[in-house]
C-alpha positions as CSV (number, residue, x, y, z in Angstrom):
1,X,-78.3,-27.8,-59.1
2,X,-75.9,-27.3,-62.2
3,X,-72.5,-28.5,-62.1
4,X,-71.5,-25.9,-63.7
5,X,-72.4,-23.2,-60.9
6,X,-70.8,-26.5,-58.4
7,X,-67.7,-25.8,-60.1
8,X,-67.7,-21.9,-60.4
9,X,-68.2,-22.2,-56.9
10,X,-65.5,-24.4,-55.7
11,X,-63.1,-22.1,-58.3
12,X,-64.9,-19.2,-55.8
13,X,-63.8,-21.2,-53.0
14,X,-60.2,-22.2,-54.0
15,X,-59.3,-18.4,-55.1
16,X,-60.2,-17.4,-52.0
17,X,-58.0,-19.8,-50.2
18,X,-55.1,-18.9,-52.4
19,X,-55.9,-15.1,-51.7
20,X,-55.6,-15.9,-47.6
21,X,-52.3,-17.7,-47.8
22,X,-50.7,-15.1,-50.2
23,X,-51.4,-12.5,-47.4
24,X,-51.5,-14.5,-44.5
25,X,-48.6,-12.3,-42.8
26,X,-49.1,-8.8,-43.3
27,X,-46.2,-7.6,-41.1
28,X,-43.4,-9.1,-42.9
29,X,-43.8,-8.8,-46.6
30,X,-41.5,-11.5,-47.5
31,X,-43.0,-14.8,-48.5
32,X,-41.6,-18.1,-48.2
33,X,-41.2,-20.7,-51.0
34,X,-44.0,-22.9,-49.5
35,X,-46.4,-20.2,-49.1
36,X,-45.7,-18.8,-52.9
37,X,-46.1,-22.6,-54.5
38,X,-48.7,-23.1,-52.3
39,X,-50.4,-20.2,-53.5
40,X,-50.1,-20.3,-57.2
41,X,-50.9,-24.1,-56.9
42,X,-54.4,-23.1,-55.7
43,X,-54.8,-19.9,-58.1
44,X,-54.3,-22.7,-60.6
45,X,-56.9,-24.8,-60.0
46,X,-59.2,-22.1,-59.3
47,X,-58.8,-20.5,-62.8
48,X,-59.5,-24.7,-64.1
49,X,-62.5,-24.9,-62.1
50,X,-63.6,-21.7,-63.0
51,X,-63.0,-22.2,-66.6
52,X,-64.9,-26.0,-66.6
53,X,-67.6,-24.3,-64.7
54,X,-67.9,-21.7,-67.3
55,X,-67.5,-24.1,-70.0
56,X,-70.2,-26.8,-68.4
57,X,-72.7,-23.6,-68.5
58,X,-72.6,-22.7,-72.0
């Protein structure tokens, strides 16, 4: 298997995560700190591993 499509995966993997936390609590649309760092800390490395995967496949 390509580590390329490894990588788009795990970026696959890690957006999804950061997706869950940002709306982990539907009923009270205020977010804490933690939750927001959190969140854009794993949106991060999904858009690097996303970007290496794409870069590793071309």
């Amino acid at each position: 298997m390509n580590s390329g499509l490894i990588l788009l995966v795990f970026g696959g993997f890690l957006l999804g995560g950061a997706w869950s936390i940002w709306s982990v609590d539907e009923d009270d649309p205020r977010r804490s700190t933690p939750q927001v760092v959190f969140a854009v800390v794993l949106l991060l490395a999904a858009l690097l591993a996303s970007a290496a995967g794409v870069l590793r496949l071309v």
